[in-house]
MOPAC internal coordinates of N, CA, C and O (Angstrom, degrees):
PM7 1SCF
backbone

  N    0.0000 0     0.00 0     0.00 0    0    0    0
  C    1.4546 1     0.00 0     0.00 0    1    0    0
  C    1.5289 1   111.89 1     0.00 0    2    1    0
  O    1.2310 1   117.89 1   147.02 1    3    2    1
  N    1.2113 1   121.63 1   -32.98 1    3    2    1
  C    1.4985 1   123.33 1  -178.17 1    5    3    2
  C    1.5365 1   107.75 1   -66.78 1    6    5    3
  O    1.2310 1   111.25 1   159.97 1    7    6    5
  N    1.4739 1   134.08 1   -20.03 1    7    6    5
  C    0.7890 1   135.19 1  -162.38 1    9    7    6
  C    1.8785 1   117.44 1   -82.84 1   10    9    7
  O    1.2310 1   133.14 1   141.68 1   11   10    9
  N    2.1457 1    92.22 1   -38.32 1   11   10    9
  C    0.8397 1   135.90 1   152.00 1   13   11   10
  C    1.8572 1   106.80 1   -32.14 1   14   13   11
  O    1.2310 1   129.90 1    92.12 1   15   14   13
  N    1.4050 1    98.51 1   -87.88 1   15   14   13
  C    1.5285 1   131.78 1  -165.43 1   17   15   14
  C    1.6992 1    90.16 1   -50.57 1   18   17   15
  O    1.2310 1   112.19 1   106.98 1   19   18   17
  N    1.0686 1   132.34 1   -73.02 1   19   18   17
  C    1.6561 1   135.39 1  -159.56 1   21   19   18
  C    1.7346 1   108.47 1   -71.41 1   22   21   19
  O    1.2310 1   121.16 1   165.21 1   23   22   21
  N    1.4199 1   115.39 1   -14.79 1   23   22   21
  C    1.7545 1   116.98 1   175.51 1   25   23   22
  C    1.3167 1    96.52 1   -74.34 1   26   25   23
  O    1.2310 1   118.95 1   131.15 1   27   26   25
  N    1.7370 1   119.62 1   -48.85 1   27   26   25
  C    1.4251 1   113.66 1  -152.63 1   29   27   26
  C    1.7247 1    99.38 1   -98.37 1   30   29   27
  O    1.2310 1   108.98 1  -172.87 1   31   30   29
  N    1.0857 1   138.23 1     7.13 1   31   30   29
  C    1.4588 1   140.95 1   167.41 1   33   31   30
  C    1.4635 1    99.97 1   -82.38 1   34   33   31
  O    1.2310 1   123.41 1   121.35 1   35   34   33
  N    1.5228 1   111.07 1   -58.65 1   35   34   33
  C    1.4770 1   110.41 1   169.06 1   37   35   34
  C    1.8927 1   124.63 1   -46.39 1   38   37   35
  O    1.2310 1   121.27 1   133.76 1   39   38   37
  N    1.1080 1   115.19 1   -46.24 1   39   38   37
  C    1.3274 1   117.93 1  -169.21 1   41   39   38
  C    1.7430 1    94.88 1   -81.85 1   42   41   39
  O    1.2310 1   118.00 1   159.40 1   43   42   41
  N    1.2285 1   121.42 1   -20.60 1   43   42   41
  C    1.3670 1   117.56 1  -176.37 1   45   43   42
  C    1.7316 1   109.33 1   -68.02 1   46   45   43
  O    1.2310 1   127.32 1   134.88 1   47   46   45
  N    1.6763 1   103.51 1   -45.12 1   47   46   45
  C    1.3349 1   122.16 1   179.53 1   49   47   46
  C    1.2011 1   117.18 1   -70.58 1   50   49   47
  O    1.2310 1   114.22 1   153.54 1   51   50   49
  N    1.4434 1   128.55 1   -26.46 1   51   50   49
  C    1.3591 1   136.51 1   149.42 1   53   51   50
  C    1.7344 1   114.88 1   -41.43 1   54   53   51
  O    1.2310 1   143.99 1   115.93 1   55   54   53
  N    1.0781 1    70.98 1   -64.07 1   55   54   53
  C    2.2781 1    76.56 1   176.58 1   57   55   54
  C    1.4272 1   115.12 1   -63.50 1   58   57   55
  O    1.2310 1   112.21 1   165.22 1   59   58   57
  N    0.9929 1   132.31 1   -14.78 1   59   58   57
  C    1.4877 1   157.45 1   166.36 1   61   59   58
  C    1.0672 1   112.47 1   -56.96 1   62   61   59
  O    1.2310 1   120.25 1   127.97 1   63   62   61
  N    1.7362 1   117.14 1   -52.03 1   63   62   61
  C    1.2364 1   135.83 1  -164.46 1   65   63   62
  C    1.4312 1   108.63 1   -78.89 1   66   65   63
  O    1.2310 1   127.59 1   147.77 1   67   66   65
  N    1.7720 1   103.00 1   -32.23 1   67   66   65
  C    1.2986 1   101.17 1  -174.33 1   69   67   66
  C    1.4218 1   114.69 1  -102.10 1   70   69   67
  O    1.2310 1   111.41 1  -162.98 1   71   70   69
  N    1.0869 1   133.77 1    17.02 1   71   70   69
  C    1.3203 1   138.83 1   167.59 1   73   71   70
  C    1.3259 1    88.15 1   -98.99 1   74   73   71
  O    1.2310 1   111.99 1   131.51 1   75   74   73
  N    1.6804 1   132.71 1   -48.49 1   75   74   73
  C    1.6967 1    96.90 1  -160.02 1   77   75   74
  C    1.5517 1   108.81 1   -77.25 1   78   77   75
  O    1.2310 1   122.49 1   167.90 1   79   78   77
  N    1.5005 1   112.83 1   -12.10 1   79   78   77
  C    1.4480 1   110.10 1   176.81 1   81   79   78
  C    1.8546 1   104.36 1   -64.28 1   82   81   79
  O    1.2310 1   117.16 1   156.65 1   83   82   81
  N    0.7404 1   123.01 1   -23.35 1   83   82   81
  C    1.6682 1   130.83 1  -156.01 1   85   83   82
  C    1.2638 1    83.07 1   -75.42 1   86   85   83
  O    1.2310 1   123.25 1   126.16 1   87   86   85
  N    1.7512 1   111.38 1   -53.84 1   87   86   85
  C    2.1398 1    94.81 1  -168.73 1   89   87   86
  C    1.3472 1   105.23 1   -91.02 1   90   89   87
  O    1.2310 1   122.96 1  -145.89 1   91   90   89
  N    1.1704 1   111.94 1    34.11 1   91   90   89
  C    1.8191 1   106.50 1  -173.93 1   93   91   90
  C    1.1259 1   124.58 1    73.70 1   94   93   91
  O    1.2310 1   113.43 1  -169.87 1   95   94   93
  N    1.0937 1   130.03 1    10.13 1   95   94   93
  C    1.9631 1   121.56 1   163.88 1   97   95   94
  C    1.1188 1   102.66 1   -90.09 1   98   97   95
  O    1.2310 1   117.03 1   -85.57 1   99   98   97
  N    1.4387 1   123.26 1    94.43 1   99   98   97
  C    1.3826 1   136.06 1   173.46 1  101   99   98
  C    1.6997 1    97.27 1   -69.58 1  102  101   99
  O    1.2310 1   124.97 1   131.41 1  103  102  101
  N    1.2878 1   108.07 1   -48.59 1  103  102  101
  C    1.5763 1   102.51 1  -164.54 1  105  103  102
  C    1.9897 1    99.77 1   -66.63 1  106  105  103
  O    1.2310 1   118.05 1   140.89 1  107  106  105
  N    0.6270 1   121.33 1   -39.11 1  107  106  105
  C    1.5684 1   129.27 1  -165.14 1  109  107  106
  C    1.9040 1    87.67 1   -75.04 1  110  109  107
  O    1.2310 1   112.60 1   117.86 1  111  110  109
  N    1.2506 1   131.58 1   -62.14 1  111  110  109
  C    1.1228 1   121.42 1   157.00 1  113  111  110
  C    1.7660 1   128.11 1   -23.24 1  114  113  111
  O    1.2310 1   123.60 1   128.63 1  115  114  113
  N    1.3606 1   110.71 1   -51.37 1  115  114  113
  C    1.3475 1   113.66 1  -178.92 1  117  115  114
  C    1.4601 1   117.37 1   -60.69 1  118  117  115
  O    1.2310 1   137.60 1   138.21 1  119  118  117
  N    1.3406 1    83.50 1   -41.79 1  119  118  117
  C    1.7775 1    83.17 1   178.36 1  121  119  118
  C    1.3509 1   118.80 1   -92.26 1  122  121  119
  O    1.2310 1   116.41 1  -168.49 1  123  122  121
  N    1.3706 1   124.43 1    11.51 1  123  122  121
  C    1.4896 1   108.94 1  -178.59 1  125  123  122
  C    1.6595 1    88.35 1  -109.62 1  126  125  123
  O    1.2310 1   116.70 1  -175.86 1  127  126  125
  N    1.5320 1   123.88 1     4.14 1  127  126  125
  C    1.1782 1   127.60 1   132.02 1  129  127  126
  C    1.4449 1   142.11 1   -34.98 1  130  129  127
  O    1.2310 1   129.30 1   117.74 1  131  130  129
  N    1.7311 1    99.69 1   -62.26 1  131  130  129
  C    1.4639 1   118.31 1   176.93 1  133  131  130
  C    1.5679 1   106.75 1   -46.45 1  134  133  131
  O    1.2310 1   133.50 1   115.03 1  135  134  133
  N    2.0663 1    91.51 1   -64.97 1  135  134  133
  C    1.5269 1    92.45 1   168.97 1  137  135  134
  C    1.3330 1   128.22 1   -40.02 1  138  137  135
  O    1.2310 1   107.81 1   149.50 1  139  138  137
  N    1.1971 1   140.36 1   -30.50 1  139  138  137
  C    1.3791 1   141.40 1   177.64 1  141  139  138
  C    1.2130 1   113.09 1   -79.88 1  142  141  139
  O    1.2310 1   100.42 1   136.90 1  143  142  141
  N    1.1556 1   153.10 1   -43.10 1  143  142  141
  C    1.1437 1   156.36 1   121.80 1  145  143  142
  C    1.5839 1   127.93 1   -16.71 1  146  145  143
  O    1.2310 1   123.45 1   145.49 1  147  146  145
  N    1.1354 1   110.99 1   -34.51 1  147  146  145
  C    2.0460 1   118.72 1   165.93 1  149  147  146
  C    2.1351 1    90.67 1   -70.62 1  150  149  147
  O    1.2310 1   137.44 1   132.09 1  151  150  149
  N    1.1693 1    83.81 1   -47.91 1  151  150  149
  C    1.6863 1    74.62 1  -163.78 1  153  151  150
  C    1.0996 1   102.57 1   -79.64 1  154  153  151
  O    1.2310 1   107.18 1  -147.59 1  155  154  153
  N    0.9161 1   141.49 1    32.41 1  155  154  153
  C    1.6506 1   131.45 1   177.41 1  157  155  154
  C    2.0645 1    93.81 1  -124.84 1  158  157  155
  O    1.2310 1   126.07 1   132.51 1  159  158  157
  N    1.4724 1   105.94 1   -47.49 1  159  158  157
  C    1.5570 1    98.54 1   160.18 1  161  159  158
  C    1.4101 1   138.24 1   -46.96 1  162  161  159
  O    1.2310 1   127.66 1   139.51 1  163  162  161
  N    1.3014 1   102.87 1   -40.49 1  163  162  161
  C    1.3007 1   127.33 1   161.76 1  165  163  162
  C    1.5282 1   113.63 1   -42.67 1  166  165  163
  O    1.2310 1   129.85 1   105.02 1  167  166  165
  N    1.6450 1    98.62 1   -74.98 1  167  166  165
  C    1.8571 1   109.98 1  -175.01 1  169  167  166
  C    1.6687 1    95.77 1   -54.89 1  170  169  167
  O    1.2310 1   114.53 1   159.50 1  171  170  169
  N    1.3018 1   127.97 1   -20.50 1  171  170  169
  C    1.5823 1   110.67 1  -158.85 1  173  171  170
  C    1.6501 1    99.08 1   -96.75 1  174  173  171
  O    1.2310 1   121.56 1   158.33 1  175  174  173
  N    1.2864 1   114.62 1   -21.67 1  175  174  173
  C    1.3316 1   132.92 1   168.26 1  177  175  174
  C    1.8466 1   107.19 1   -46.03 1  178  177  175
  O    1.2310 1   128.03 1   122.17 1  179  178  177
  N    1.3394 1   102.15 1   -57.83 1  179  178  177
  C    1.4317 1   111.98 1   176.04 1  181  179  178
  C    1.4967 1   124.62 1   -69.45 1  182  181  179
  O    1.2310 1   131.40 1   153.40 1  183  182  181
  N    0.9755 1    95.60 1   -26.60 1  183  182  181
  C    2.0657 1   102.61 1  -179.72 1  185  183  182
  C    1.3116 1    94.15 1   -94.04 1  186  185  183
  O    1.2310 1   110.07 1   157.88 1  187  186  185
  N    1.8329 1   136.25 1   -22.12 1  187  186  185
  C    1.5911 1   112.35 1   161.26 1  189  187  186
  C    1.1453 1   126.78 1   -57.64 1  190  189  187
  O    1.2310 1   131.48 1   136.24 1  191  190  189
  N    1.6985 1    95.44 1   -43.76 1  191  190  189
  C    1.4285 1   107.56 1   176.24 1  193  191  190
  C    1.5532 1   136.65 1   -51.39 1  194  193  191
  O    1.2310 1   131.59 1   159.66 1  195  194  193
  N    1.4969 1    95.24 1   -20.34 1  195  194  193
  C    1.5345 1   107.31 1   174.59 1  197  195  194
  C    1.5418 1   111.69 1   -87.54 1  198  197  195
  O    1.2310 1   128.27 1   145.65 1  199  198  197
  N    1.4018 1   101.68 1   -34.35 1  199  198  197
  C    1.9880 1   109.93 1  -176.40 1  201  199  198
  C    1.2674 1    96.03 1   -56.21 1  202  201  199
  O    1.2310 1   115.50 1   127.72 1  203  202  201
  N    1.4580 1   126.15 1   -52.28 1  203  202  201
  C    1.4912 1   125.05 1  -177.65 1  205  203  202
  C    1.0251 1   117.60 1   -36.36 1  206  205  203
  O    1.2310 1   122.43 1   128.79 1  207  206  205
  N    1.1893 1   112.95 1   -51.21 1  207  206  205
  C    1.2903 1   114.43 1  -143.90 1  209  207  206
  C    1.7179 1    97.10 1   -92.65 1  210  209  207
  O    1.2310 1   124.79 1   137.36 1  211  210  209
  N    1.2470 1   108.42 1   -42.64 1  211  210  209
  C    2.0287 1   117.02 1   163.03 1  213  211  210
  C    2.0512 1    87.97 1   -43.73 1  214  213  211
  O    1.2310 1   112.08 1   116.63 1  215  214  213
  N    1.1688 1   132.53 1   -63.37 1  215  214  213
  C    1.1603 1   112.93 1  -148.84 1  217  215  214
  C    1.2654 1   109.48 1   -93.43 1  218  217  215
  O    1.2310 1   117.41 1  -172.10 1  219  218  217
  N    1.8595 1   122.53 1     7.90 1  219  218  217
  C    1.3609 1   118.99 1   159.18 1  221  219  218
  C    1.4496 1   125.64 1   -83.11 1  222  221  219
  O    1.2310 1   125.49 1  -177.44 1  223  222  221
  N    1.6059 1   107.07 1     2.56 1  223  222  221
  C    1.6995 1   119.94 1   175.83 1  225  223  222
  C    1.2655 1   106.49 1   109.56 1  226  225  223
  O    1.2310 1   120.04 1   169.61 1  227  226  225
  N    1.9369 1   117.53 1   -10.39 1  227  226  225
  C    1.4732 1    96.29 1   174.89 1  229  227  226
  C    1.6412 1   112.85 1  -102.44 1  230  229  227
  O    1.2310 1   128.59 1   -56.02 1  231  230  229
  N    1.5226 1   101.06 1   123.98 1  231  230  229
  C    1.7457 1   101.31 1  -171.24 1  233  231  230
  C    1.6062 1   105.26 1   -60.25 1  234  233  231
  O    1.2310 1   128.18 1   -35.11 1  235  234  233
  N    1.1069 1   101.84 1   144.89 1  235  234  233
  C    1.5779 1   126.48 1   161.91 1  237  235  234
  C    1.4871 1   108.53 1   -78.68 1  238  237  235
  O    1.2310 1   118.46 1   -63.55 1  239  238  237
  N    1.4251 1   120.54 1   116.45 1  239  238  237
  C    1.7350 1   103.94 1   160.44 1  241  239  238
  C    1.1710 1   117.40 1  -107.21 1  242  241  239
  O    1.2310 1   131.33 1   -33.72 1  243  242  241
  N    1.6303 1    95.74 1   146.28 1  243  242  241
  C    1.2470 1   106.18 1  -158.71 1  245  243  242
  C    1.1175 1   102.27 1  -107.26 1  246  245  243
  O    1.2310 1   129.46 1   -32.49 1  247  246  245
  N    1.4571 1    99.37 1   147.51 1  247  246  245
  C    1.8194 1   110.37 1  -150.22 1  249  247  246
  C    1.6237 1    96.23 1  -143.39 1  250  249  247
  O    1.2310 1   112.03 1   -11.16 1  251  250  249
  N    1.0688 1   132.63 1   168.84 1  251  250  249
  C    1.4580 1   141.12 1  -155.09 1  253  251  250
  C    1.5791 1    85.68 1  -100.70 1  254  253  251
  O    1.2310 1   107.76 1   169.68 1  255  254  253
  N    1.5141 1   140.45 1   -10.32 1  255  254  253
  C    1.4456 1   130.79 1   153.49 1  257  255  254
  C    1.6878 1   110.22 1   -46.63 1  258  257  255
  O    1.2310 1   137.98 1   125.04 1  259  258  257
  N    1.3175 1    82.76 1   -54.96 1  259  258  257
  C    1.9491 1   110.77 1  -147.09 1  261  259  258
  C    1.6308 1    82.68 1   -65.59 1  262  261  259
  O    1.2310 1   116.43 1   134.23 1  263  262  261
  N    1.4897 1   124.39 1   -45.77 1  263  262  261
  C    1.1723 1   129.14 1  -147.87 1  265  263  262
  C    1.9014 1    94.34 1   -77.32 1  266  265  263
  O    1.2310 1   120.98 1   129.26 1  267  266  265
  N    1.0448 1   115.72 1   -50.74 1  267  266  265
  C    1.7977 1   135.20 1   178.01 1  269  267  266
  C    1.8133 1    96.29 1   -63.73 1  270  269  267
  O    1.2310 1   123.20 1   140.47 1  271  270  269
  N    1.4977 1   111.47 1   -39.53 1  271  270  269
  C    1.4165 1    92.32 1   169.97 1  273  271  270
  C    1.9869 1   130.79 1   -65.38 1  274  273  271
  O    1.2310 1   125.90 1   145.39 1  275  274  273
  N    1.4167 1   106.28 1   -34.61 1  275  274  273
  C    1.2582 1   118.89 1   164.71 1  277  275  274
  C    1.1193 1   102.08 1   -56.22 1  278  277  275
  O    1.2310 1   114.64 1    95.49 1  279  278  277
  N    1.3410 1   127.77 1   -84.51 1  279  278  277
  C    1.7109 1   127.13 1  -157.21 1  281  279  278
  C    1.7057 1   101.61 1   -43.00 1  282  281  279
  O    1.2310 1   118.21 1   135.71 1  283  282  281
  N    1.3151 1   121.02 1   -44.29 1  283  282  281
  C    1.5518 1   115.13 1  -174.86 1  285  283  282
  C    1.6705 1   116.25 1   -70.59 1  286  285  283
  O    1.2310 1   120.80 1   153.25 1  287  286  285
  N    1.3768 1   116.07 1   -26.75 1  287  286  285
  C    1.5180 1   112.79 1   151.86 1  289  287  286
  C    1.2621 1   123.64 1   -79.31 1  290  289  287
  O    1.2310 1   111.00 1   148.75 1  291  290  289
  N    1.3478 1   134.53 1   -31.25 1  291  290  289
  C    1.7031 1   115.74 1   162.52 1  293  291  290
  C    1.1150 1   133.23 1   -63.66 1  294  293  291
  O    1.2310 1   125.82 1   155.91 1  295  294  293
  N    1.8963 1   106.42 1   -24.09 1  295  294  293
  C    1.4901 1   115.55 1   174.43 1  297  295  294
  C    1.5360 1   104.40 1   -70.94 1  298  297  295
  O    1.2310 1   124.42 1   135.33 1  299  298  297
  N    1.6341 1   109.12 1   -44.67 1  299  298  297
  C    2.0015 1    85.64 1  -174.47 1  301  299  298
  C    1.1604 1   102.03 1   -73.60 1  302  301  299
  O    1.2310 1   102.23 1   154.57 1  303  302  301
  N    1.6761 1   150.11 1   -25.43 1  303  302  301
  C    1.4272 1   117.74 1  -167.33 1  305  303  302
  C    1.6996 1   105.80 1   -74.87 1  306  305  303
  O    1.2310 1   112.28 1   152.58 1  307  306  305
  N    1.1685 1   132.16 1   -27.42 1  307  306  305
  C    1.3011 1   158.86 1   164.70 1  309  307  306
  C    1.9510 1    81.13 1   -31.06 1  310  309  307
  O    1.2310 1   124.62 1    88.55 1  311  310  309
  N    1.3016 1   108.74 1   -91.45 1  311  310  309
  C    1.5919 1   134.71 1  -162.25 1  313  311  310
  C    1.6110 1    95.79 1   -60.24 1  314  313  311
  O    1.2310 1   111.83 1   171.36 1  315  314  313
  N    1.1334 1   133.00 1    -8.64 1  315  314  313
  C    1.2984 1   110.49 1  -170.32 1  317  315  314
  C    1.3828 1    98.46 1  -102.00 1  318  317  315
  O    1.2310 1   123.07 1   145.30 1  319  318  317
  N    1.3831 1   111.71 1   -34.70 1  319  318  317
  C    2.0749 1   133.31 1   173.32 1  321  319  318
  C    2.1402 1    92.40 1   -47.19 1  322  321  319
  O    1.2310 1   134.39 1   113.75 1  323  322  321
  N    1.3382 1    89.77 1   -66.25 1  323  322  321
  C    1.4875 1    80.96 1  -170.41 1  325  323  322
  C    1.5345 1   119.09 1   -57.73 1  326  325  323
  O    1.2310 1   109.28 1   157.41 1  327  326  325
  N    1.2325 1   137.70 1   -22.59 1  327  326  325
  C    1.4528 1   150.16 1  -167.20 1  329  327  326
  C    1.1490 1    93.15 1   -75.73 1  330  329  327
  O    1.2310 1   115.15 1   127.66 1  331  330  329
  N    1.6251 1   126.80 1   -52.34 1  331  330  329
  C    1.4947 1   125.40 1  -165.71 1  333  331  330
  C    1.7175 1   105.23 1   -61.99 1  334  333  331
  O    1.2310 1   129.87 1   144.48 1  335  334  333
  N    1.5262 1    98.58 1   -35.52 1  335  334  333
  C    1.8491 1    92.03 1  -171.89 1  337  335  334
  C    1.7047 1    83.81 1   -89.49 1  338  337  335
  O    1.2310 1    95.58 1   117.31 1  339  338  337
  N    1.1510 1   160.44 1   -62.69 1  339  338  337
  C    1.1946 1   127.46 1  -155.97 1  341  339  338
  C    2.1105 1   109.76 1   -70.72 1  342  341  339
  O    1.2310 1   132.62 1   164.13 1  343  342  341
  N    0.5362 1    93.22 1   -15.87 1  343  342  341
  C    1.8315 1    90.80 1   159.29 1  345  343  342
  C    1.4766 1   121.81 1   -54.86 1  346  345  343
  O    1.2310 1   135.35 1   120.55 1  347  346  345
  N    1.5375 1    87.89 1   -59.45 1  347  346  345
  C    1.9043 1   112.03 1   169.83 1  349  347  346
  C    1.4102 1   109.30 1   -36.28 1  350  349  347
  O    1.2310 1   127.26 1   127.25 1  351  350  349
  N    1.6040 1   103.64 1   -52.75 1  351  350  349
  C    1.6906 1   106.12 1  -149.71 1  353  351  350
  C    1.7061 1    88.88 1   -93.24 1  354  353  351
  O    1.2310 1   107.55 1   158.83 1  355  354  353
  N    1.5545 1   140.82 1   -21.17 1  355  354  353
  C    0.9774 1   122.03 1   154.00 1  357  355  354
  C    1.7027 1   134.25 1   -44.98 1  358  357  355
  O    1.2310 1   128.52 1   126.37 1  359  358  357
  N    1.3655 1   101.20 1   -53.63 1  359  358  357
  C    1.3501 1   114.24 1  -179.16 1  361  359  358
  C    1.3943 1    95.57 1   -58.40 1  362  361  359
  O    1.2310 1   111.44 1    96.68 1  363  362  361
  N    1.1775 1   133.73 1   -83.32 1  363  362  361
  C    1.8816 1   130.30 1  -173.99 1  365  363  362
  C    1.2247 1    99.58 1   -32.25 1  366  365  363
  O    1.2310 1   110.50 1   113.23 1  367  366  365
  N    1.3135 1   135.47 1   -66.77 1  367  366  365
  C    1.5025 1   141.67 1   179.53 1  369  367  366
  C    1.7481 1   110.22 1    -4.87 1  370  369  367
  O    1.2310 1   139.61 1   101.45 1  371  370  369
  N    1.8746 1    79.58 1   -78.55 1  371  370  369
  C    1.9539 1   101.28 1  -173.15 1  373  371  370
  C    1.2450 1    92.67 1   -70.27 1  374  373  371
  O    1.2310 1   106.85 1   113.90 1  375  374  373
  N    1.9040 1   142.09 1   -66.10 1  375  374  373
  C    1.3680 1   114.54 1  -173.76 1  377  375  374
  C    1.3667 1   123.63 1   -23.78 1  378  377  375
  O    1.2310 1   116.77 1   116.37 1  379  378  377
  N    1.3008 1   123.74 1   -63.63 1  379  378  377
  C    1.4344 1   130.37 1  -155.68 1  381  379  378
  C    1.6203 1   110.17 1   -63.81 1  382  381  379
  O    1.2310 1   123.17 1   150.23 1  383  382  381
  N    1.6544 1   111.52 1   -29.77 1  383  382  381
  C    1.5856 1   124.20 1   178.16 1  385  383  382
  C    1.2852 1   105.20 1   -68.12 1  386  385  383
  O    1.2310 1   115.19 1   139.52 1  387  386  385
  N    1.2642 1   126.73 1   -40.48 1  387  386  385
  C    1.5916 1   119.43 1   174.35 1  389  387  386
  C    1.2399 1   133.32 1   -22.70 1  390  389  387
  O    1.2310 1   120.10 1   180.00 1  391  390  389

């Protein structure tokens, strides 16, 4: 479940990032970045923890949890990549309107 819990806190904080970039708090953006990024270490922390343990001889079964837990960590690192470039293209956006 943590694996679960730390993909979708991350991808939440991603979207976070990009609404506060939208009204211009780039800085408040950056860091609800960081945050997205702790939680994405976190979730990757937990899916090592499982490879280990698949590659210490005890099988993992894989179960439509385990399976919904992957897809929800590839989608936020996926969603957190894109947040960083739509942040980008905000900031150039408002620079250039100045």
């Amino acid at each position: 479940m943590s694996l679960i819990v730390k993909s979708g806190n991350a991808k939440s904080d991603a979207m976070e990032a990009i609404q506060e970039a939208k009204q211009k708090h780039f800085d408040e953006a950056r860091q609800k970045i960081e945050s997205a990024e702790k939680n994405i270490v976190d979730a990757h922390g937990a899916q090592t923890a499982l490879l280990t343990q698949e590659a210490s001889g005890n099988n993992v079964e894989v179960t439509l949890l385990l399976v919904h837990a992957q897809d929800h960590l590839m989608t936020s690192i996926s969603f957190i990549d894109l947040a960083k470039e739509i942040i980008d293209l905000y900031s150039v956006c408002y620079a250039e309107t100045k």
